[in-house]
N, C-alpha and C positions, 0 to 999 in steps of 0.2 A: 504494500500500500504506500503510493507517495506520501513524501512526508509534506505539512501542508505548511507553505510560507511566510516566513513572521512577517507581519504588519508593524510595524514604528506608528500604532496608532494616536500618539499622542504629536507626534511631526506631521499626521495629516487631517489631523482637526485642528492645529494651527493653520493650517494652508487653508483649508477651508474657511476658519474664521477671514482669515485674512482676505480672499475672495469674495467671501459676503459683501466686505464693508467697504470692497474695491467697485465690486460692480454697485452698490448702494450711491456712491459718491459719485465716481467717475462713468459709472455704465459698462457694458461691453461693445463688442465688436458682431456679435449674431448678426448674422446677414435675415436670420424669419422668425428671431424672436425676440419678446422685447424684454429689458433686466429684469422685469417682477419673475416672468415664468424663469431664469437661470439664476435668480435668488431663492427664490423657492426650492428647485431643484439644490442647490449649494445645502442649503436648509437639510435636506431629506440625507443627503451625506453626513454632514452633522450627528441628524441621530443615530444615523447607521453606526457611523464608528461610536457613538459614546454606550449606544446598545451593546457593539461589538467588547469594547470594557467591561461591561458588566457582566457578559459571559464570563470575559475570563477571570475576573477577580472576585465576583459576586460582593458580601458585603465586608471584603479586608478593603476598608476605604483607603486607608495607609497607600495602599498600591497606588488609591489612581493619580495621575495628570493633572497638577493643578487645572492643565486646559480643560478638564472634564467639569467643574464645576462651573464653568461660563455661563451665563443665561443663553438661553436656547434662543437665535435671531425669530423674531418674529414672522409668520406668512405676510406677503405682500401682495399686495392688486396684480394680476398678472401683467394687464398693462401697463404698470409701472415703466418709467424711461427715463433715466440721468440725465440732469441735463438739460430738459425738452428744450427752453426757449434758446440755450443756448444751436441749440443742434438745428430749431427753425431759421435763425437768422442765418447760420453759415449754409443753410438749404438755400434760402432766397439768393445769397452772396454766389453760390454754385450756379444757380439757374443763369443770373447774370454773365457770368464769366460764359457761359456755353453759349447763350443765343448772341454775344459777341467775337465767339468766336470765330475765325477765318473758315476753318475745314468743316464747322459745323454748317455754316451757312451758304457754302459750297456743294453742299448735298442737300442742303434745302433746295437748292435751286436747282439742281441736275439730276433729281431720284426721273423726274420724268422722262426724263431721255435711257432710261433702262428698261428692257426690255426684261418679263417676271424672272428667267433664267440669270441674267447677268444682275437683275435685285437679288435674288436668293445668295447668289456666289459670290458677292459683296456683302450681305449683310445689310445692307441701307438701311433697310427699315428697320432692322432689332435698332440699328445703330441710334437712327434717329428718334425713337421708340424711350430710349434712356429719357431724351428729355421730356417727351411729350408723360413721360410717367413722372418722374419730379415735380411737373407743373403739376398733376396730380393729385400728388400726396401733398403738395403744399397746401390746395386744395382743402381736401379730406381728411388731412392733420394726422399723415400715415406718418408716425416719426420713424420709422424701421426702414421703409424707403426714402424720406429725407437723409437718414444715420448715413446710409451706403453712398449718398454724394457728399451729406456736408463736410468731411474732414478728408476727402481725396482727390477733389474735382480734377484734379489733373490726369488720373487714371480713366476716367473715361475721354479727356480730350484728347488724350492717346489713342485710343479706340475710335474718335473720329478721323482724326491722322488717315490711320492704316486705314481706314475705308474711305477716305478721299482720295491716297494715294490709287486706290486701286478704278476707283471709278474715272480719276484720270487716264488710266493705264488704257479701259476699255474705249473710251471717251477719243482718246489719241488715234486709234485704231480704227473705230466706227469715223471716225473724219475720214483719215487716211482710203477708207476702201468702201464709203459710203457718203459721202458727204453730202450730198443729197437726202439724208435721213436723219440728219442733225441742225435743232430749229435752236432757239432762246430761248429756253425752257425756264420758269418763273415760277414760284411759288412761294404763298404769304403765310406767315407762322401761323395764321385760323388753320390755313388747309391742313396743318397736321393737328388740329385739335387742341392748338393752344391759347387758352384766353387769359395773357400774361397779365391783362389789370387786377385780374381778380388775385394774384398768388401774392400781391408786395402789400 
């Protein structure tokens, strides 16, 4: 029978405490969940190991962990959010930076001139998609999809990048051996579903 492996249970109910009161103040990073429901979870660790003590010492209190006597963190609202109005202003600051952007608004204006195969193979629309969901959640006060632009906006201007770059690629080509099939193709930030008054 394997032998079963010692847990340093009192080194991971610090860590845990310490997690709690991380994601409580600062938040996390969950790309689909918001800090109440990974405090909560945090929580349920907690008892686990202080449970998992009590197994093994039952009432020789001498044994345990000063950490074992902590107050047990509280449940929270699961929509709980660190942070929130911090994380709406650098949402709105995000939106900004993108509908000024160069490569962004370069595919605003050029999705028309693709054809559904050479959309797909670019990505345009997921691409373009990023902002028209921001505008969104600015919206409908989604702080989970604000969180994922407001502190990296630059990862997705990169993402416009690489599909400008690519849509010029085709765009060079469809001139070059069509030109005749390539008009001034125009489009206003409504046509993709964005009513930017309403999100400042």
């Amino acid at each position: 029978m394997a032998k079963k492996e010692k847990v340093d249970y009192e080194a991971q109910l610090i860590r845990e405490y310490e997690h709690w009161e991380y994601l409580k103040e600062h938040g996390g990073s969950d790309p689909n969940f918001d800090d109440g429901v990974n405090m909560n979870l945090t929580r349920n660790h907690i008892i686990y190991y202080k449970n998992e003590l009590e197994d093994l010492y039952g009432e020789d209190m001498g044994k345990y962990p000063e950490v074992y006597f902590r107050e047990l963190p509280p449940e929270v609202e699961g929509q709980y959010v660190a942070r929130a109005d911090e994380i709406r202003d650098k949402a709105v600051e995000a939106l900004e930076i993108y509908l000024a952007d160069a490569n962004f608004q370069y595919l605003l204006c050029n999705r028309e001139l693709l054809n559904k195969k050479e959309a797909d193979n670019t990505c345009i629309n997921y691409v373009l998609g990023y902002v028209s969901g921001l505008a969104g959640a600015l919206k409908s006060d989604d702080l989970i999809t604000m969180r994922r632009h407001a502190f990296r906006p630059e990862g997705y201007q990169e993402s416009f990048a690489n599909c400008a770059e690519k849509v010029k690629q085709i765009l060079i080509k469809k001139r070059t051996e069509q030109p005749e099939t390539i008009g001034n193709g125009q489009m206003t930030l409504f046509q993709i579903g964005l009513d930017i008054g309403q999100c400042r």
